[in-house]
CHARMM internal coordinates of N, CA and C (Angstrom, degrees):
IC EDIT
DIST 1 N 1 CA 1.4397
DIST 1 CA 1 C 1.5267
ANGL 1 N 1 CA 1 C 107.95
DIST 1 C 2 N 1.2286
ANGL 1 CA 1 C 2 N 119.98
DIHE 1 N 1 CA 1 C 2 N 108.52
DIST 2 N 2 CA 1.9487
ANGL 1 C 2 N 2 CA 136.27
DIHE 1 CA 1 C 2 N 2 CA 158.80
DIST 2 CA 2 C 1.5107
ANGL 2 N 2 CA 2 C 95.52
DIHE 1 C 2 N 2 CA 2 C -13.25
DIST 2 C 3 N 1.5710
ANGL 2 CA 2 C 3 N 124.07
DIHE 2 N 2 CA 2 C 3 N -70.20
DIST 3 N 3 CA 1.3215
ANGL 2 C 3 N 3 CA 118.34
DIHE 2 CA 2 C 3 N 3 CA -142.26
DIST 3 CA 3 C 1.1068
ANGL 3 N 3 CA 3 C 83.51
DIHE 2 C 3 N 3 CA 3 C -138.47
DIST 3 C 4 N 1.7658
ANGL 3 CA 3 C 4 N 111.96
DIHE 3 N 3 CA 3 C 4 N 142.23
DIST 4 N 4 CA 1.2517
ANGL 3 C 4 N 4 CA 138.70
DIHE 3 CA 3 C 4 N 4 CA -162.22
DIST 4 CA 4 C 1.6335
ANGL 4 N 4 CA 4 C 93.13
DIHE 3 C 4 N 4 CA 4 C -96.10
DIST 4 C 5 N 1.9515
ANGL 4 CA 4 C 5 N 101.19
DIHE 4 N 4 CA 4 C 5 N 121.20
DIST 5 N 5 CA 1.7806
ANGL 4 C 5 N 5 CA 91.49
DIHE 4 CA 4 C 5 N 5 CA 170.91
DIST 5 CA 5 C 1.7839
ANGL 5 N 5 CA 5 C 97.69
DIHE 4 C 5 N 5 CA 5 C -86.26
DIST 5 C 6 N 1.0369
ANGL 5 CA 5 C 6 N 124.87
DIHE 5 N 5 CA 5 C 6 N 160.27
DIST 6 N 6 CA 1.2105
ANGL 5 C 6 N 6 CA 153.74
DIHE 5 CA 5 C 6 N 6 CA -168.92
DIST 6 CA 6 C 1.5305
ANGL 6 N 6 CA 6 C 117.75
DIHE 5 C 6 N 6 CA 6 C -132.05
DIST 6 C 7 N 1.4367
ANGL 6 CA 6 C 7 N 126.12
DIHE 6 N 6 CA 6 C 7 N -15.38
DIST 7 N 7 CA 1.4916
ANGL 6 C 7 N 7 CA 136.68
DIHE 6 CA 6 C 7 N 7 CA 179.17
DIST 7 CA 7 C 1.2956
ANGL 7 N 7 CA 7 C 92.02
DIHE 6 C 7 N 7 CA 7 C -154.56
DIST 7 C 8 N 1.8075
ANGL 7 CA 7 C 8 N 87.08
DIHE 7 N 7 CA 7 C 8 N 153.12
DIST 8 N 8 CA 1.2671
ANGL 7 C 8 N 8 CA 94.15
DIHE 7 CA 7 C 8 N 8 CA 175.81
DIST 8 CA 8 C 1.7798
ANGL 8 N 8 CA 8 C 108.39
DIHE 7 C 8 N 8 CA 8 C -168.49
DIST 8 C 9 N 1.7638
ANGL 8 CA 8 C 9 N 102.89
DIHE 8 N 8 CA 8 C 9 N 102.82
DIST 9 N 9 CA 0.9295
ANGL 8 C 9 N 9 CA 84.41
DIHE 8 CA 8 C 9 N 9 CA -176.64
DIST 9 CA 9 C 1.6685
ANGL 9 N 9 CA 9 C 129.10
DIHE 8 C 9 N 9 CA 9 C -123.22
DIST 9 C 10 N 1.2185
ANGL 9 CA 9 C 10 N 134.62
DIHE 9 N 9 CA 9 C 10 N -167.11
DIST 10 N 10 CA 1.3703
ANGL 9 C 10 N 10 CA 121.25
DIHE 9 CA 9 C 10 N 10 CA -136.60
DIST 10 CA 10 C 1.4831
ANGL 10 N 10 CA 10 C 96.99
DIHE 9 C 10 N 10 CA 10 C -135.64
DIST 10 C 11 N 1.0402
ANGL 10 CA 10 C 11 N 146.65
DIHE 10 N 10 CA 10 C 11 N 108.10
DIST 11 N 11 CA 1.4675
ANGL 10 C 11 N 11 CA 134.45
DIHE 10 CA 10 C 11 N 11 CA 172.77
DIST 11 CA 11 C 1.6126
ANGL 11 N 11 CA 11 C 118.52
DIHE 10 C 11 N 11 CA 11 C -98.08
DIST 11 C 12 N 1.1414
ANGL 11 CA 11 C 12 N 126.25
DIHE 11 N 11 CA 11 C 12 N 112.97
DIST 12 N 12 CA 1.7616
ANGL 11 C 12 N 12 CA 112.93
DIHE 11 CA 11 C 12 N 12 CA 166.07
DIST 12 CA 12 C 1.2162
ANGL 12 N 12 CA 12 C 119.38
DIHE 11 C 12 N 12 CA 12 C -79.27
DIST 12 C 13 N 1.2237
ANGL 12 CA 12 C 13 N 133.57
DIHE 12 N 12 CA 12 C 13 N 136.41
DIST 13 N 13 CA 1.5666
ANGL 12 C 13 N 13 CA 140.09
DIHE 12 CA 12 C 13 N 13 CA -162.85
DIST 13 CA 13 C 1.9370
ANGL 13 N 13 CA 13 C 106.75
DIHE 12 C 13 N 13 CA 13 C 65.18
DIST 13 C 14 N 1.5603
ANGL 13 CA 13 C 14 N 92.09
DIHE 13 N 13 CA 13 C 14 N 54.57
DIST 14 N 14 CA 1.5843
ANGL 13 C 14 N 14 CA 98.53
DIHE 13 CA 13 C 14 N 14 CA 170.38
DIST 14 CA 14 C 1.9457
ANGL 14 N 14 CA 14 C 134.56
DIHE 13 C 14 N 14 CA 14 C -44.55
DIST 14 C 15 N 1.3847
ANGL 14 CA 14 C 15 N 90.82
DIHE 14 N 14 CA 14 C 15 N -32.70
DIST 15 N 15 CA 0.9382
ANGL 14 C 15 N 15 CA 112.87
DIHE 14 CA 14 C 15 N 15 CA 168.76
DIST 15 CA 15 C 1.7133
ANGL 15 N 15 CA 15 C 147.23
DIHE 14 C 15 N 15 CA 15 C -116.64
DIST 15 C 16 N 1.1896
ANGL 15 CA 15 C 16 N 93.89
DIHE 15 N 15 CA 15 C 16 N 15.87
DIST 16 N 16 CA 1.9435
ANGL 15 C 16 N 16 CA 128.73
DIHE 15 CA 15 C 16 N 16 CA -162.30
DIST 16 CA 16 C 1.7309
ANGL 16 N 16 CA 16 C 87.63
DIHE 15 C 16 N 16 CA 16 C -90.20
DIST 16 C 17 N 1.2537
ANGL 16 CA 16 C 17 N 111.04
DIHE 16 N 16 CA 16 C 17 N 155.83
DIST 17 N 17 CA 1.7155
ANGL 16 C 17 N 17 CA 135.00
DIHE 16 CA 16 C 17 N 17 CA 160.59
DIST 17 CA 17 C 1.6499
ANGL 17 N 17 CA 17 C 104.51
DIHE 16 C 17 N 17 CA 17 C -24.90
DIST 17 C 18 N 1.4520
ANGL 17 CA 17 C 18 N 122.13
DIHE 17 N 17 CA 17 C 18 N -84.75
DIST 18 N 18 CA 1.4706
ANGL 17 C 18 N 18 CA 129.36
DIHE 17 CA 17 C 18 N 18 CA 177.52
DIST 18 CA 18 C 1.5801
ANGL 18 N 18 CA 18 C 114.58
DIHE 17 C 18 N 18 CA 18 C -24.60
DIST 18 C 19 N 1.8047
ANGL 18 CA 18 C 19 N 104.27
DIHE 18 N 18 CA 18 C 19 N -67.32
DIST 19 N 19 CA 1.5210
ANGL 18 C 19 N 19 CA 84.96
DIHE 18 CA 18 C 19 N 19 CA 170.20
DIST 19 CA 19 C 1.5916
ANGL 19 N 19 CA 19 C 151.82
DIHE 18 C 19 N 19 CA 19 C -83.13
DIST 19 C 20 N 1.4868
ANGL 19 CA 19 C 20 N 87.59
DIHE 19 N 19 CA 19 C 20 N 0.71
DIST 20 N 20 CA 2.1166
ANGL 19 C 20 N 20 CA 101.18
DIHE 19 CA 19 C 20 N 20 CA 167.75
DIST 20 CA 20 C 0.8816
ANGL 20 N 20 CA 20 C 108.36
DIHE 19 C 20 N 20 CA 20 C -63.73
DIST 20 C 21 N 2.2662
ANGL 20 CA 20 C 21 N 124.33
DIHE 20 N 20 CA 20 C 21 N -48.65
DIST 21 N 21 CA 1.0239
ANGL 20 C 21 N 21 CA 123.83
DIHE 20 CA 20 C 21 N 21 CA -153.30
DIST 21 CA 21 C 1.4827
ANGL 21 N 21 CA 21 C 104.36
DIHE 20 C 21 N 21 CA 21 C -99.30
DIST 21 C 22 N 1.4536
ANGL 21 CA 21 C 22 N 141.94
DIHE 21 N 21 CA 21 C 22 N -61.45
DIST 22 N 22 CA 1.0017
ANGL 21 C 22 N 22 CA 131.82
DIHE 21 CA 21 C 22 N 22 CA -177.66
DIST 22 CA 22 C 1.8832
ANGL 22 N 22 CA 22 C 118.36
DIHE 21 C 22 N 22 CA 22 C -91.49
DIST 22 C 23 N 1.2945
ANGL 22 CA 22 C 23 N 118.44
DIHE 22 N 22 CA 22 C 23 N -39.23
DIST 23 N 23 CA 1.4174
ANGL 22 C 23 N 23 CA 112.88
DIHE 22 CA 22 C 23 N 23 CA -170.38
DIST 23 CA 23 C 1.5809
ANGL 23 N 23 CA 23 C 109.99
DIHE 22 C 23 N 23 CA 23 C -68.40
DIST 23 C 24 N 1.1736
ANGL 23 CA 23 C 24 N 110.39
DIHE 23 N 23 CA 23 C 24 N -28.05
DIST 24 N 24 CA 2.0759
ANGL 23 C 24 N 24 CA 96.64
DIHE 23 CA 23 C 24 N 24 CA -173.12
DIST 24 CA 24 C 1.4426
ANGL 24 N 24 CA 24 C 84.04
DIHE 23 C 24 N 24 CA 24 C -83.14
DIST 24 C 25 N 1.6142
ANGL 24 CA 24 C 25 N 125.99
DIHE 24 N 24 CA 24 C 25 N -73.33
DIST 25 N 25 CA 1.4696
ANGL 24 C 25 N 25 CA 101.56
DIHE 24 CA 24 C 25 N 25 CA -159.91
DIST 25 CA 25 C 1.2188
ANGL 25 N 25 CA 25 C 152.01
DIHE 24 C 25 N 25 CA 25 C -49.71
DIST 25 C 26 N 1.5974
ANGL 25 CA 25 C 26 N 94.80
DIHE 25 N 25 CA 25 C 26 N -11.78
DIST 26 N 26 CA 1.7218
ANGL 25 C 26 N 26 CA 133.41
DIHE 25 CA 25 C 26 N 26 CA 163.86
DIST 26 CA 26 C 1.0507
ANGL 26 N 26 CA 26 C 97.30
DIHE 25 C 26 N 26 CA 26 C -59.50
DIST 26 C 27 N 1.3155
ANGL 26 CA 26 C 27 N 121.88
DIHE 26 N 26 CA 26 C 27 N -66.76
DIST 27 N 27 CA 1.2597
ANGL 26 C 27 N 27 CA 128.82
DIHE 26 CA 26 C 27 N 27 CA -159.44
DIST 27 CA 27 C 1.8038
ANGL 27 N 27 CA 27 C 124.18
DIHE 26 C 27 N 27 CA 27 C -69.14
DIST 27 C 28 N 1.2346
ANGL 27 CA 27 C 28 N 101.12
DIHE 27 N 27 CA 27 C 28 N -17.06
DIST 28 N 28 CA 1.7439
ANGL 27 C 28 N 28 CA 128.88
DIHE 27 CA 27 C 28 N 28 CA 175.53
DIST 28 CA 28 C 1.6425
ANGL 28 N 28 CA 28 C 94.95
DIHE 27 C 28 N 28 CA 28 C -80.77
DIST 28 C 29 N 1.4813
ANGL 28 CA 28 C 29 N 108.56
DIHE 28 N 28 CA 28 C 29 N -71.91
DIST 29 N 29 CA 1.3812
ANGL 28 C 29 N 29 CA 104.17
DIHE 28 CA 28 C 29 N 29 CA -176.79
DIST 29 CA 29 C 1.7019
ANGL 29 N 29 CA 29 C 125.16
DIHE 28 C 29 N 29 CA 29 C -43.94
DIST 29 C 30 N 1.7033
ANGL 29 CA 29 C 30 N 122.44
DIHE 29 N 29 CA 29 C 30 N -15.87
DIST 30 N 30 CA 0.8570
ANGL 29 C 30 N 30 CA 111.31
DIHE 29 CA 29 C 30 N 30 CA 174.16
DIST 30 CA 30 C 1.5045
ANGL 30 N 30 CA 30 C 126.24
DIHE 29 C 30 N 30 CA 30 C -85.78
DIST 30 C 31 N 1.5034
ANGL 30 CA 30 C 31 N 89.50
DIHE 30 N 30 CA 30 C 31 N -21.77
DIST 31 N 31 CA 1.4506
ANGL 30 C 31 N 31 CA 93.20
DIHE 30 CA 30 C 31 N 31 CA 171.43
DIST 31 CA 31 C 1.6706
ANGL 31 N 31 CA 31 C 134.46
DIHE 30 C 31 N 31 CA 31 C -90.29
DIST 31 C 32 N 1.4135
ANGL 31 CA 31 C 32 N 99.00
DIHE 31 N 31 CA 31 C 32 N -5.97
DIST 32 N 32 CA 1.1738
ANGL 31 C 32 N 32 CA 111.97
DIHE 31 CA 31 C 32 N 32 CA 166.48
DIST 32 CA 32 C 1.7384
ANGL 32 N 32 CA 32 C 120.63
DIHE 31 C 32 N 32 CA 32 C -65.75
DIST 32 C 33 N 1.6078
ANGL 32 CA 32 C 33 N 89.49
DIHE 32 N 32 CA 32 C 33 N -30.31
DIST 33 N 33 CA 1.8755
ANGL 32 C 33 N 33 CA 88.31
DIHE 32 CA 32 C 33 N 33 CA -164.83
DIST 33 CA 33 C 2.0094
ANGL 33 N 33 CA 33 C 88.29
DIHE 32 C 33 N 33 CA 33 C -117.11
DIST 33 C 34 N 1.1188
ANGL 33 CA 33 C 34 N 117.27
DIHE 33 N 33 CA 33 C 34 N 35.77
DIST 34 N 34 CA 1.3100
ANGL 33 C 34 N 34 CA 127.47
DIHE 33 CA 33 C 34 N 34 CA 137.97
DIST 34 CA 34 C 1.9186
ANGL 34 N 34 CA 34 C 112.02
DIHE 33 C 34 N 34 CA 34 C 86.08
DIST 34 C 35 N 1.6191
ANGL 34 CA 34 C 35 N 103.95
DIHE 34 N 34 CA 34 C 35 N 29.59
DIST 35 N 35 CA 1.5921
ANGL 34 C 35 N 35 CA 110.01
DIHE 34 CA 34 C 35 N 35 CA -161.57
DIST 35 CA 35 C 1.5382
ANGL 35 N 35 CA 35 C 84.10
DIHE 34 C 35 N 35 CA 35 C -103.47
DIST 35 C 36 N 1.4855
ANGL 35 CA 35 C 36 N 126.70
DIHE 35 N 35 CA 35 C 36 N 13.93
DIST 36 N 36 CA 1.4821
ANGL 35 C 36 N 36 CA 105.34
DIHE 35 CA 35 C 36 N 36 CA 179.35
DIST 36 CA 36 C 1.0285
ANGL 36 N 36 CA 36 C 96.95
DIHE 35 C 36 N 36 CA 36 C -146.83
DIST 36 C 37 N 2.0863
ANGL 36 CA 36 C 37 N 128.75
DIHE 36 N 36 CA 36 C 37 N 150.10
DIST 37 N 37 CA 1.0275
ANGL 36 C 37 N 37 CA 129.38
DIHE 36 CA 36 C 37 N 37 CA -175.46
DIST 37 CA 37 C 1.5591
ANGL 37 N 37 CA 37 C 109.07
DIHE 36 C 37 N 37 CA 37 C -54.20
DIST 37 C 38 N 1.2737
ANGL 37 CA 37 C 38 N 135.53
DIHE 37 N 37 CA 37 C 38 N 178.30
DIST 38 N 38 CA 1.1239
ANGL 37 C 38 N 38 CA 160.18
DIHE 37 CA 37 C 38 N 38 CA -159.14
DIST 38 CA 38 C 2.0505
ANGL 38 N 38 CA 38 C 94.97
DIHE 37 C 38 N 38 CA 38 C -105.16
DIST 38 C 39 N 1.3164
ANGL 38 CA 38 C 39 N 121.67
DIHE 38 N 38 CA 38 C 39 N -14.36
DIST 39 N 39 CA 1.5775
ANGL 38 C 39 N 39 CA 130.97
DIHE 38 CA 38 C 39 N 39 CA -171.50
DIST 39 CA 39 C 1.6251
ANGL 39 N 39 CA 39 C 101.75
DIHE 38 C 39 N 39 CA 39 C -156.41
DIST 39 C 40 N 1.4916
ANGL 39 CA 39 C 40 N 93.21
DIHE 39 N 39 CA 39 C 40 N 104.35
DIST 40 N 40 CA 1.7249
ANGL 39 C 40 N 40 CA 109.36
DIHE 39 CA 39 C 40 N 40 CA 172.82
DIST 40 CA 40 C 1.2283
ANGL 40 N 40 CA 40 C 116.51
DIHE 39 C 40 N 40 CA 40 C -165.48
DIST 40 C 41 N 1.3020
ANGL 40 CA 40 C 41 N 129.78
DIHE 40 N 40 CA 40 C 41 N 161.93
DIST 41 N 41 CA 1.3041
ANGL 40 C 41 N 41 CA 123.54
DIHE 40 CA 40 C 41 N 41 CA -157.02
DIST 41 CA 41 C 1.9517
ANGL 41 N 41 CA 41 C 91.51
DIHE 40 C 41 N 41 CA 41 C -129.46
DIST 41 C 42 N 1.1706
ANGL 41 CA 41 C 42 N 99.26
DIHE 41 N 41 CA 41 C 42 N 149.93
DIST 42 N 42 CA 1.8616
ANGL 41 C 42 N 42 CA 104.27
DIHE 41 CA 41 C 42 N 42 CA 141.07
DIST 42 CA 42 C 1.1116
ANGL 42 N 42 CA 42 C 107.21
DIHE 41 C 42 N 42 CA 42 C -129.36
DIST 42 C 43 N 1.1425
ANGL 42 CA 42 C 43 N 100.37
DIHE 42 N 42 CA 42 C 43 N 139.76
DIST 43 N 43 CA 1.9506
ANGL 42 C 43 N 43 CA 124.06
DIHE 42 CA 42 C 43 N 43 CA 161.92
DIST 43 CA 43 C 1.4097
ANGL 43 N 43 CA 43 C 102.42
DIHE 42 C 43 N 43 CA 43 C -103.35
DIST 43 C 44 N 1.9315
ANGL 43 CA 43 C 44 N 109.36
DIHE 43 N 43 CA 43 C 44 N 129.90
DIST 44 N 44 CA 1.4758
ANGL 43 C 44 N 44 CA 98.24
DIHE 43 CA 43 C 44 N 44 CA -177.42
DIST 44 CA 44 C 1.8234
ANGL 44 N 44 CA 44 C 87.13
DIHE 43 C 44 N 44 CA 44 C -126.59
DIST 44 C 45 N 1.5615
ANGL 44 CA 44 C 45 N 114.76
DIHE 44 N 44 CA 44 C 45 N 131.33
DIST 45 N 45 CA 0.8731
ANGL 44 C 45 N 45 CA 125.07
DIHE 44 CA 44 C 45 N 45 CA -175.17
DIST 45 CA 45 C 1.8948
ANGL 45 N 45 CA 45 C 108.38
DIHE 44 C 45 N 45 CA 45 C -98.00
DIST 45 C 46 N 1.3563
ANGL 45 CA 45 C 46 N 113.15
DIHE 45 N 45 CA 45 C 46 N 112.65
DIST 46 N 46 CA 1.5519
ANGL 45 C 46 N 46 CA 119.04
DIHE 45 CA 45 C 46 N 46 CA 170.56
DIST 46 CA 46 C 1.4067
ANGL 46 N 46 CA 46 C 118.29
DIHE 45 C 46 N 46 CA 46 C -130.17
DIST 46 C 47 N 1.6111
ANGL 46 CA 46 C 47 N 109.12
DIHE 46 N 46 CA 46 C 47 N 161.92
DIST 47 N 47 CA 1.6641
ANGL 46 C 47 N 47 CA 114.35
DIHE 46 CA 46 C 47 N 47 CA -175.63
DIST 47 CA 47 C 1.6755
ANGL 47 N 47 CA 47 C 94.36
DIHE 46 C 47 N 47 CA 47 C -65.64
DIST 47 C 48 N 1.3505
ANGL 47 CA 47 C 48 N 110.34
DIHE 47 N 47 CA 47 C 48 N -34.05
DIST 48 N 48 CA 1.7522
ANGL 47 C 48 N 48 CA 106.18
DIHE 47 CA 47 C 48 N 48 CA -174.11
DIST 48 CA 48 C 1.4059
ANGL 48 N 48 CA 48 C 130.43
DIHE 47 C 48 N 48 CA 48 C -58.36
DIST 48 C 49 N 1.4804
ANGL 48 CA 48 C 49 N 120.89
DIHE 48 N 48 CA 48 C 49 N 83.50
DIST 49 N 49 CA 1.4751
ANGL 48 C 49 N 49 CA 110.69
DIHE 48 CA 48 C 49 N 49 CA 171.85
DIST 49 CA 49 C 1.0868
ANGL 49 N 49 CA 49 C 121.80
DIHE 48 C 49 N 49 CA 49 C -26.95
DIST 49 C 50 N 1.7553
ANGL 49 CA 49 C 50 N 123.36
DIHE 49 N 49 CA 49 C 50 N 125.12
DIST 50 N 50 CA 1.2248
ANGL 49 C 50 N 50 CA 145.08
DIHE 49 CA 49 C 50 N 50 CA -163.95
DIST 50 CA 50 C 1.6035
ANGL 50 N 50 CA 50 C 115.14
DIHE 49 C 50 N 50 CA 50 C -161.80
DIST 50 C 51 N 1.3799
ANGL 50 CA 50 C 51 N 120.60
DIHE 50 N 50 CA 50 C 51 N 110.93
DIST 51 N 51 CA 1.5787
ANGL 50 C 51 N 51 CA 111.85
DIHE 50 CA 50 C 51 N 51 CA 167.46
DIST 51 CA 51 C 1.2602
ANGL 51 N 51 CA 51 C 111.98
DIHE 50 C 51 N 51 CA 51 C -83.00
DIST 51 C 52 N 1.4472
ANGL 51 CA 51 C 52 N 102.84
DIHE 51 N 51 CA 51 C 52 N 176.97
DIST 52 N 52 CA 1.2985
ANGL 51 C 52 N 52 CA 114.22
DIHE 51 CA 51 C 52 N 52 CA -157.38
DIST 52 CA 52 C 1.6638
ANGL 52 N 52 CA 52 C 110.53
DIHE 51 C 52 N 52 CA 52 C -70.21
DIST 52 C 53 N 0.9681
ANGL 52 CA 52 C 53 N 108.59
DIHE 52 N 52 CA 52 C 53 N -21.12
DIST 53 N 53 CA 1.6392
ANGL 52 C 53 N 53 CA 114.63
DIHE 52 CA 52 C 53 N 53 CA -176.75
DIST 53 CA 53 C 1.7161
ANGL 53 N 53 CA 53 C 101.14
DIHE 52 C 53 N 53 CA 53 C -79.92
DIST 53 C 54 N 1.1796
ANGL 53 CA 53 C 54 N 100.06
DIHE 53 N 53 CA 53 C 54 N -62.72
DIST 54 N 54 CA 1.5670
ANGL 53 C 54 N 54 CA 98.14
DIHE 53 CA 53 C 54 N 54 CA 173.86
DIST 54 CA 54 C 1.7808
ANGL 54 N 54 CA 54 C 136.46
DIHE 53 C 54 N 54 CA 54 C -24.40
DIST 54 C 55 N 1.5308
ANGL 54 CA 54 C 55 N 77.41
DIHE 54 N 54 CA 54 C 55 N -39.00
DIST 55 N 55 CA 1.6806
ANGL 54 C 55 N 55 CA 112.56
DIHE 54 CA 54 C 55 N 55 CA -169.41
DIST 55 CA 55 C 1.7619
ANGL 55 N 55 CA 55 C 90.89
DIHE 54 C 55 N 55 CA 55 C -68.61
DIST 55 C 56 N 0.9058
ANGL 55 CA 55 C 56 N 114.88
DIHE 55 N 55 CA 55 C 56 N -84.42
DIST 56 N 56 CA 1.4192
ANGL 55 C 56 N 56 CA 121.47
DIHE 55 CA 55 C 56 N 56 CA -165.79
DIST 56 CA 56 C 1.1676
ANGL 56 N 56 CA 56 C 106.89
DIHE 55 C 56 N 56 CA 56 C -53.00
DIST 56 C 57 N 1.4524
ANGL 56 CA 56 C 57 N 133.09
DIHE 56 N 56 CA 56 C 57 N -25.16
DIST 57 N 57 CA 1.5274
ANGL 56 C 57 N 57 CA 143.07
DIHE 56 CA 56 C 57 N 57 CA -151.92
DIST 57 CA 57 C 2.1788
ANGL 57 N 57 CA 57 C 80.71
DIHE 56 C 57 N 57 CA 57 C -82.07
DIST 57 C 58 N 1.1538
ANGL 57 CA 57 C 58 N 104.56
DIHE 57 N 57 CA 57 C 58 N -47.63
DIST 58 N 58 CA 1.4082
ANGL 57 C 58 N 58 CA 123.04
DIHE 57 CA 57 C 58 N 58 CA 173.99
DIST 58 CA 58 C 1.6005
ANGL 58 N 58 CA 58 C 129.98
DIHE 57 C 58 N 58 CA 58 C -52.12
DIST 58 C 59 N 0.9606
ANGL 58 CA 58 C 59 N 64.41
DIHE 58 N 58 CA 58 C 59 N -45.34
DIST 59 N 59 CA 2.0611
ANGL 58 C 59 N 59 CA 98.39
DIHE 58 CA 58 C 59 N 59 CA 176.64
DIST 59 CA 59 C 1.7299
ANGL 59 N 59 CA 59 C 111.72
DIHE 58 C 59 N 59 CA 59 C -69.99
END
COOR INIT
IC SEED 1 N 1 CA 1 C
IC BUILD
């Protein structure tokens, strides 16, 4: 792997109400004002079939 992840975080109900509305933009805002490495991933695990493009397209 090019770039070392360093965080990594995990959401359940990746795709549910909670995380559209508060967990990604939470999660943007932290990295905007510098509380998260610059290389990290989330994996959001849901019952909703979703590929990986979708996911982020979402995200």
């Amino acid at each position: 792997m090019p770039e070392e992840i360093t965080t990594l975080l995990t959401f359940f109900g990746g795709t549910g109400d909670l995380a559209k509305r508060k967990l990604y933009p939470s999660t943007y805002n932290l990295f905007k004002k510098g509380f998260l490495q610059e290389h990290f991933a989330i994996v959001g695990a849901s019952r909703q079939e979703m590929s990986n493009d979708e996911f982020r397209q979402m995200v």
